[in-house]
KEDO-263030 format. One record per atom (N, C-alpha, C): x, y, z. Coordinates in steps of 0.2 Angstrom, whole numbers, always signed. Atoms other than C-alpha are relative to their C-alpha. Last residue first. Layout:
BEGIN
> X; Y; Z
> X; Y; Z
...
//
This chain:
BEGIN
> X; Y; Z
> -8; +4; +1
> +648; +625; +360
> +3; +6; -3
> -4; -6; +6
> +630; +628; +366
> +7; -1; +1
> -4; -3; -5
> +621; +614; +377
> +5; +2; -7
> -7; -4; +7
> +606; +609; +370
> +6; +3; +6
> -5; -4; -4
> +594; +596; +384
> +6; +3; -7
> -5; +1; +3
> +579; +587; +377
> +4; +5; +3
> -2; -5; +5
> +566; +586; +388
> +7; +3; -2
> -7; -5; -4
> +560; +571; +397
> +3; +7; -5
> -7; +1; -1
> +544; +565; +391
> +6; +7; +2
> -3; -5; +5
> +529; +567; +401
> +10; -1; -4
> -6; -3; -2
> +525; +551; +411
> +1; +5; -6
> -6; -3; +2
> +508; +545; +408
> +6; +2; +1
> -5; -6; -2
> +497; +539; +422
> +5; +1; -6
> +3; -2; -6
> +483; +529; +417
> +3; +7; +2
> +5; -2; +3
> +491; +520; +404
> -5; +5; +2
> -3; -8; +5
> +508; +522; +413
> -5; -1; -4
> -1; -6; -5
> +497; +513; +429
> +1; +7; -7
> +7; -3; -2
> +488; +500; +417
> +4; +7; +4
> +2; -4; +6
> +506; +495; +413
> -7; +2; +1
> -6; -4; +3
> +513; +492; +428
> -5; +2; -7
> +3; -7; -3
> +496; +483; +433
> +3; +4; +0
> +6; -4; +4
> +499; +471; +419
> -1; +6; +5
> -2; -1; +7
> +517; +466; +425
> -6; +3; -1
> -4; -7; -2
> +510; +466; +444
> +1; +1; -7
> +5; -2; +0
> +496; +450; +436
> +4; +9; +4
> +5; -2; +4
> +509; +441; +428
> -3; +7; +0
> -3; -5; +3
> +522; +441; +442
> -3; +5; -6
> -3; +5; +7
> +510; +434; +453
> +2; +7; -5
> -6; +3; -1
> +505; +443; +470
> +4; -3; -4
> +0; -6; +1
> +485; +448; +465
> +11; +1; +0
> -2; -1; +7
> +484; +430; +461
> +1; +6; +0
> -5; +1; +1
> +483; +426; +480
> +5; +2; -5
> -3; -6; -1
> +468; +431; +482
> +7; +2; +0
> -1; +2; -9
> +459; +416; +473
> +4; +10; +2
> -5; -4; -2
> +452; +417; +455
> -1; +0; +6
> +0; -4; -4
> +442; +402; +448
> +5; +5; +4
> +5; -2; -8
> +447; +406; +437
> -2; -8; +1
> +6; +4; -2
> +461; +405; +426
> -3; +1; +3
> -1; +6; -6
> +473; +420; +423
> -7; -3; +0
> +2; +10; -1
> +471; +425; +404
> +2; -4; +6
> -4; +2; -6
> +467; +444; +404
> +1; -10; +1
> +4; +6; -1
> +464; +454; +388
> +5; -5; +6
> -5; +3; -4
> +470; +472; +388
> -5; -7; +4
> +5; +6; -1
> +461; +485; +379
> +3; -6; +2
> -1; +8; +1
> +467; +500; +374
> -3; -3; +3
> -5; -1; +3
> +464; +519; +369
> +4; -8; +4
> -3; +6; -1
> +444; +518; +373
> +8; -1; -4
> +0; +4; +4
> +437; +536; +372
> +5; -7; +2
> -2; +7; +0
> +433; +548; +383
> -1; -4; -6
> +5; +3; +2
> +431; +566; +380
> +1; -6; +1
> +5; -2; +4
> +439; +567; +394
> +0; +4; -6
> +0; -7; -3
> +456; +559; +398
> -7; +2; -4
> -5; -6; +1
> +458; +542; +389
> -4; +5; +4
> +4; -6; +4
> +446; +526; +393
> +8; +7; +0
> -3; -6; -6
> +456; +509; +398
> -2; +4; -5
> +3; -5; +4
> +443; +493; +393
> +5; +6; +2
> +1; -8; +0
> +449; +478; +403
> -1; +6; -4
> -3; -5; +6
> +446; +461; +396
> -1; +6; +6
> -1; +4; +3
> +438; +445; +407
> +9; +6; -4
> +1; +4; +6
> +440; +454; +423
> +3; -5; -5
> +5; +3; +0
> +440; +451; +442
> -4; +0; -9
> -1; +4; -2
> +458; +453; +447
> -9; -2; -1
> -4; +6; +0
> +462; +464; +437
> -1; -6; +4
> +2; +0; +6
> +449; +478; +437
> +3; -8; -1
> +6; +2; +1
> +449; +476; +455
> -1; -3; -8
> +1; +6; -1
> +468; +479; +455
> -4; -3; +0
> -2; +1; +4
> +468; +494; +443
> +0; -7; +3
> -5; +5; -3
> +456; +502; +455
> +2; -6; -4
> -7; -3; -1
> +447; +515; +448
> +3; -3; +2
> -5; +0; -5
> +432; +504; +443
> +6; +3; -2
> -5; -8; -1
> +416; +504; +431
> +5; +0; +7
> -2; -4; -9
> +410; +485; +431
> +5; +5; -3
> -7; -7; +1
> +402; +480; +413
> +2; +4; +6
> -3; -4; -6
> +396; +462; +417
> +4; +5; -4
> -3; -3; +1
> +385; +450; +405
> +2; +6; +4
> +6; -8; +5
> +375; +437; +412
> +8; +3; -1
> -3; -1; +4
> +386; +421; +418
> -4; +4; -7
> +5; -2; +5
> +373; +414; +430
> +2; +4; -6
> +3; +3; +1
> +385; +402; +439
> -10; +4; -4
> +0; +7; +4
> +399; +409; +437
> -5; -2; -1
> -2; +0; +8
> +393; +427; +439
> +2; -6; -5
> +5; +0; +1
> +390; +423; +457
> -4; +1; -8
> +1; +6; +0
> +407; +416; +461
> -10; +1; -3
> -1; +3; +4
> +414; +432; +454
> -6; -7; +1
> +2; -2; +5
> +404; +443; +464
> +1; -5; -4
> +5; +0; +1
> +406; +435; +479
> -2; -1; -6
> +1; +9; +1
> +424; +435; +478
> -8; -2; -2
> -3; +3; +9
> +425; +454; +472
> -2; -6; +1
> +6; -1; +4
> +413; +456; +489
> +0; +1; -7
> +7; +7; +1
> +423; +447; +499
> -5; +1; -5
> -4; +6; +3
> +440; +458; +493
> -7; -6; +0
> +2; +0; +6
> +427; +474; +498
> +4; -7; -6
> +7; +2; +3
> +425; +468; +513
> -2; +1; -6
> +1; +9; -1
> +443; +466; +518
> -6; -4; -3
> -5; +6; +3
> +448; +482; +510
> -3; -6; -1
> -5; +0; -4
> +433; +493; +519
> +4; -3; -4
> -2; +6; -4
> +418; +498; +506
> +6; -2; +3
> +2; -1; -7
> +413; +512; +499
> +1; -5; +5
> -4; -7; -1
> +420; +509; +481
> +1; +3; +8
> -3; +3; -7
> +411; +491; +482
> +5; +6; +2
> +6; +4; -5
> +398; +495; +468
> +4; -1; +6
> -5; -1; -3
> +411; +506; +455
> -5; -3; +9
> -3; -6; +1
> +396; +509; +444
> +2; +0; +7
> -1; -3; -7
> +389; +492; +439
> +6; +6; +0
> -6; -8; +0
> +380; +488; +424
> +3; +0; +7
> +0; -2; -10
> +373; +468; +425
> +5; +7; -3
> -8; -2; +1
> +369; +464; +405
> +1; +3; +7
> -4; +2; +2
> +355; +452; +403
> +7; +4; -1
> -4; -7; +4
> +347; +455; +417
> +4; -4; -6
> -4; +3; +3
> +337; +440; +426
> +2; +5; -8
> +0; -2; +6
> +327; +452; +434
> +1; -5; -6
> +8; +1; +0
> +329; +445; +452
> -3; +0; -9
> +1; +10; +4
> +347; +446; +446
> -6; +0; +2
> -1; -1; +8
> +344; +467; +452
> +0; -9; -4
> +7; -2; +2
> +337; +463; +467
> +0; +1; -6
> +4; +7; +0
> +353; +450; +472
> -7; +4; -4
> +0; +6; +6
> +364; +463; +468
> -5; -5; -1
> +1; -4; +4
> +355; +477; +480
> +2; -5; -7
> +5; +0; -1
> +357; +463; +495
> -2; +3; -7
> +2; +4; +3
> +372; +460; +491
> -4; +1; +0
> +0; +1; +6
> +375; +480; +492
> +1; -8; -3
> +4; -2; +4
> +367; +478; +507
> +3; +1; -6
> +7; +4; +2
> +378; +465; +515
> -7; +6; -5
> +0; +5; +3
> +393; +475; +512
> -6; -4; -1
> +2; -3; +6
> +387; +490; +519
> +3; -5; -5
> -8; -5; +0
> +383; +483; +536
> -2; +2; -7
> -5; +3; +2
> +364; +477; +540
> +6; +3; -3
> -1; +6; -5
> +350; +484; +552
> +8; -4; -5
> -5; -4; -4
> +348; +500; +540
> +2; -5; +6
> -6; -3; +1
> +342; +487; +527
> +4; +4; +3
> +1; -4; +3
> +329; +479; +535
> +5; +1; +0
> -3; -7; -2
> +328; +462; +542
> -1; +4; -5
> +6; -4; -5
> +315; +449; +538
> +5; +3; +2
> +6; -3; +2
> +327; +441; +524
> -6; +3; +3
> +2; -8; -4
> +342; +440; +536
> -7; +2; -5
> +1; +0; -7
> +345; +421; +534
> -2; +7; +3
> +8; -1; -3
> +342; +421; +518
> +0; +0; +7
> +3; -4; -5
> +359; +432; +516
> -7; -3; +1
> -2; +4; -7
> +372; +420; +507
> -3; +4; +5
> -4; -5; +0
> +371; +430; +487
> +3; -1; +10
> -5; +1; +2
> +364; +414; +481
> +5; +5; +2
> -4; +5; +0
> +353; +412; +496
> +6; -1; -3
> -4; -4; -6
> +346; +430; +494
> +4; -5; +1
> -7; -6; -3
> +343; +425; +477
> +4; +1; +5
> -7; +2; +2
> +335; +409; +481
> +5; +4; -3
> -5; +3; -5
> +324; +418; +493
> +5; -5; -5
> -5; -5; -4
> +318; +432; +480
> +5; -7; +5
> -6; -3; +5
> +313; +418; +469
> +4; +4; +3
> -5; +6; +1
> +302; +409; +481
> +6; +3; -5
> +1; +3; -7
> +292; +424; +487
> +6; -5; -1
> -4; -5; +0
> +291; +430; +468
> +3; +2; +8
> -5; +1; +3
> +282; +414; +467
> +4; +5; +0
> -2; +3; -4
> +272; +416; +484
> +4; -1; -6
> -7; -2; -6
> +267; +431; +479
> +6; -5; +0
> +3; +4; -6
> +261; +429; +461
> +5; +1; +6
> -1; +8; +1
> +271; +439; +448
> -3; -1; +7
> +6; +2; -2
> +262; +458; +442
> +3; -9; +4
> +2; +4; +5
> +278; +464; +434
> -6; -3; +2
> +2; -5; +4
> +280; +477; +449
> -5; -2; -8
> +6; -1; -1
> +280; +461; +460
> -3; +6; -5
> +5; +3; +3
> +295; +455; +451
> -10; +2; +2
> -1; -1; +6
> +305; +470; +454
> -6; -6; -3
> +2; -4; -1
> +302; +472; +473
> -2; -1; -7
> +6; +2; +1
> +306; +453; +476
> -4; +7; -4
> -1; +3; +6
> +323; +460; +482
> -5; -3; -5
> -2; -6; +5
> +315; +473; +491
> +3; -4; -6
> +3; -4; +5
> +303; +463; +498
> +4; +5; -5
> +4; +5; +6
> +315; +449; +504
> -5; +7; -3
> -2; +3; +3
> +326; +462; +514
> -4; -6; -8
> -6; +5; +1
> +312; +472; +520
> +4; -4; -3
> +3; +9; +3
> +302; +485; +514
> +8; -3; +4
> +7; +3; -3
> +304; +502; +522
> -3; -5; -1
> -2; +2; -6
> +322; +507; +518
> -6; -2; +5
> +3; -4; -3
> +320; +506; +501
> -2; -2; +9
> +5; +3; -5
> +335; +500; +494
> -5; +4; +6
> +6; -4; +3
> +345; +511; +480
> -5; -2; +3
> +6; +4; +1
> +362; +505; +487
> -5; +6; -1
> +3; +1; -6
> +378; +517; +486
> -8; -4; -3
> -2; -4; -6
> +389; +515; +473
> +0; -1; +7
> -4; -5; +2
> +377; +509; +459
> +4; -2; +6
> -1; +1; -9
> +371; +492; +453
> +4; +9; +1
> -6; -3; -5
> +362; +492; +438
> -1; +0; +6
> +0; -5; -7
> +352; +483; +429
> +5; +2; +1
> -7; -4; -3
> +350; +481; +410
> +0; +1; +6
> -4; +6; +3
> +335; +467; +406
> +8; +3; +0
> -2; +6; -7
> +325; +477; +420
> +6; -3; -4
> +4; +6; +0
> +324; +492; +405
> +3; -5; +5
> -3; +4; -5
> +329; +511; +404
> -3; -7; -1
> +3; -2; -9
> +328; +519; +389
> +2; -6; +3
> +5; -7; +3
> +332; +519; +368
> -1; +2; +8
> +4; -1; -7
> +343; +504; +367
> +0; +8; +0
> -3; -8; -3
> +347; +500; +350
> -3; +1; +10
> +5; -6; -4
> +343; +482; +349
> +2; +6; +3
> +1; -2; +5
> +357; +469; +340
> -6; +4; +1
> +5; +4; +3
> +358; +461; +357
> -3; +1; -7
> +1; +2; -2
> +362; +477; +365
> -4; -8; -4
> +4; +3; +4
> +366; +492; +354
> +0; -8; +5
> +1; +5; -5
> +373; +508; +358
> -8; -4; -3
> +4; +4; -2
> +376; +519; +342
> +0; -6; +5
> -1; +7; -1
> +382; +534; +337
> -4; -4; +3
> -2; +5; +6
> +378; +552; +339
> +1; -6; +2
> -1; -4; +7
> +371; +565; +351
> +1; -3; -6
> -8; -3; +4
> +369; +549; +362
> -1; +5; -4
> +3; -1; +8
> +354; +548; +373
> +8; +2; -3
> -1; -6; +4
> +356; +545; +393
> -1; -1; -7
> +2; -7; -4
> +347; +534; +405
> +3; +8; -5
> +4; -5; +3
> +348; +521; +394
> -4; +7; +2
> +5; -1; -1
> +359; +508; +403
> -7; +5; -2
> +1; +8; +1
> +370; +506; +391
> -4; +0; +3
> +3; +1; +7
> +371; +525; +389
> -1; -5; -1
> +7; -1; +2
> +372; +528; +408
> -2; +0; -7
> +6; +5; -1
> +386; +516; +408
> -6; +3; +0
> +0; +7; +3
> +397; +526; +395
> -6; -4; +3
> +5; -2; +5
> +391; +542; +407
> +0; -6; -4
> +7; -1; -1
> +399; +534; +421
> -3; +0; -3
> +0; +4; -3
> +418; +530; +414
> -11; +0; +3
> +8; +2; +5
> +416; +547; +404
> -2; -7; +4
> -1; +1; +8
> +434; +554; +408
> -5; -4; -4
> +3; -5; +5
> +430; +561; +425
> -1; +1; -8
> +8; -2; -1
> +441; +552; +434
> -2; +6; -3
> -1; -8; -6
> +454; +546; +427
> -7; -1; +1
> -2; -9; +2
> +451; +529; +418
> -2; +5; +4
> -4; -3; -7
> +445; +509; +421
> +2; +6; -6
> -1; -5; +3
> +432; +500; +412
> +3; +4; +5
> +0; -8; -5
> +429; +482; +418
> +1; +5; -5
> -5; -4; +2
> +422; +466; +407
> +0; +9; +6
> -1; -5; -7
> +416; +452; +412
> +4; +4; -3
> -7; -2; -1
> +409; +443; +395
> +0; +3; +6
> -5; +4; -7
> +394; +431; +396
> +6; +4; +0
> +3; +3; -5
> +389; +435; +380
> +1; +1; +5
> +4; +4; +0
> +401; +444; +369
> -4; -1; +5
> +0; +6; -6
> +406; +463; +372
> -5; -7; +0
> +6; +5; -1
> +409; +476; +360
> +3; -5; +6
> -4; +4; -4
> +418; +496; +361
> -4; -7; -2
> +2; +5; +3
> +418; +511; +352
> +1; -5; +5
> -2; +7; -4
> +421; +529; +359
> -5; -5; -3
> +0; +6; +8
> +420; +542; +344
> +3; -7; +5
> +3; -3; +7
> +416; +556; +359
> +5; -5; -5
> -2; +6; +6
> +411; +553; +377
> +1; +1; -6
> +0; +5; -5
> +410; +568; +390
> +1; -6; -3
> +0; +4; +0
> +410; +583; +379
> +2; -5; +5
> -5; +3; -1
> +405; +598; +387
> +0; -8; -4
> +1; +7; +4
> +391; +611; +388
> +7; -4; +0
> -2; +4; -7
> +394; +625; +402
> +0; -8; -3
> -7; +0; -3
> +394; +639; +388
> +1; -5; +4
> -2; -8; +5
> +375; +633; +379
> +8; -1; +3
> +3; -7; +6
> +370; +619; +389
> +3; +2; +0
> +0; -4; -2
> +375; +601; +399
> -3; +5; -6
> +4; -3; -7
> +381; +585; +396
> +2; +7; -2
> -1; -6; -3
> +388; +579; +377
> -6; +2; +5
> +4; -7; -4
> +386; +564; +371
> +4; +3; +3
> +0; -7; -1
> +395; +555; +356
> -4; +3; +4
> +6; -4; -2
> +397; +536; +353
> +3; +5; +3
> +0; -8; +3
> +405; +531; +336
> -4; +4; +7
> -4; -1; +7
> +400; +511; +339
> -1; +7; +0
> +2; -7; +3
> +394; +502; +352
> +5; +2; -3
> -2; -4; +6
> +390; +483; +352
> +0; +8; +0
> +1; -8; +2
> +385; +473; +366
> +3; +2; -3
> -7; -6; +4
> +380; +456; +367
> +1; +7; +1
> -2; -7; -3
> +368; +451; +381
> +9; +2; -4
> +2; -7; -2
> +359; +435; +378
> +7; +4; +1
> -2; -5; -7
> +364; +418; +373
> -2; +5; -1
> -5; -5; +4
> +353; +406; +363
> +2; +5; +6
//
């Protein structure tokens, strides 16, 4: 059976206290079948993070409902990872230990949590550095590194909060490609947060665009270029036509102001 629906419905939190309180999300809705890739793009500051701390269950809705698999999600769990920003790798295990970190916590034999971390690293193209440590490698390789720890898991819904933001152009086009080609082949569910109207396009299924905070989902914009995707697609007339519109959803233009002229 597949894993990793998601259903939210009406949700509503508010950071902070008394005068400094604020809404940050409020009667945003959203689903997502199985295996869906989906981004979420909007200003900054319009909920884009909090939405994934409520999937990931780091935050509590004042209202409404986040629901995984017909399961409210109530806290954190391995079956949601996230990836953030910057890596979360402990700089005193090596490669293979940190990716392995998750199954050792669940009690799994060495040598099979030994075996599993190295077909991650494989899929993510680093067994070759499994006995290094993380400040030995660039910041592309560690945030494989950080993906790979998280699929240890075998998640059913991968969060990722803007995962390649920090990264060079060149490395972060390797590290969309990556992405994809590793999503094909374990085709967990994907909610990547990203400001970049061309990431969002070139690597999901449906984009989600949030309005100005309180955030809420004000369209939704389904993508039909085939995949495998190449770099090339960013250049097609299709794929500028959609990011033209992501822009005036993104950017509005105020209208032009009516002009009287006395007679």
């Amino acid at each position: 059976m597949s894993h990793g629906a998601i259903d939210i419905s009406g949700l509503h939190i508010r950071l902070g206290e008394g005068k400094a309180a604020l809404d940050a999300v409020h009667g945003l809705s959203l689903a997502a079948s199985p295996g869906e890739f989906l981004c979420v793009l909007g200003p900054s500051g319009c909920g884009k993070s909090t939405l994934l701390g409520a999937l990931a269950g780091h935050l509590q809705p004042c209202a409404g409902k986040v629901l995984v698999d017909g399961q409210q999600v109530r806290g954190p769990h391995p079956e949601r990872g996230l990836v953030f920003q910057q890596h979360t790798l402990f700089p005193w295990k090596s490669v293979l230990e940190n990716v392995a970190f998750g199954l050792k916590v669940r009690g799994v034999p060495r040598s099979e949590r030994r075996e599993r971390a190295l077909e991650l690293l494989q899929l993510v193209g680093l067994e070759q550095h499994a006995a290094s440590y993380p400040a030995q490698l660039s910041g592309g390789m560690q945030q494989r590194v950080e993906i790979a720890r998280v699929l240890i898991n075998d998640p059913r819904v991968l969060l990722m909060d803007e995962p390649f933001a920090a990264l060079d152009a060149q490395t972060r086009l390797k590290m969309q490609q990556l992405l994809l080609d590793v999503w094909a082949r374990i085709r967990t569910t994907v909610v990547f947060i990203t400001h970049d109207i061309d990431e969002a396009l070139f690597l999901a299924d449906r984009i989600l665009v949030m309005s100005e905070r309180p955030g809420r989902i004000i369209e939704e914009i389904q993508l039909e270029f085939p995949r495998p995707r190449r770099a090339e697609l960013v250049t097609t007339l299709d794929f500028v036509r959609l990011k033209r519109r992501c822009l005036e959803l993104l950017h509005p233009q105020p209208a032009a102001p009516v002009l009287r002229y006395a007679t």
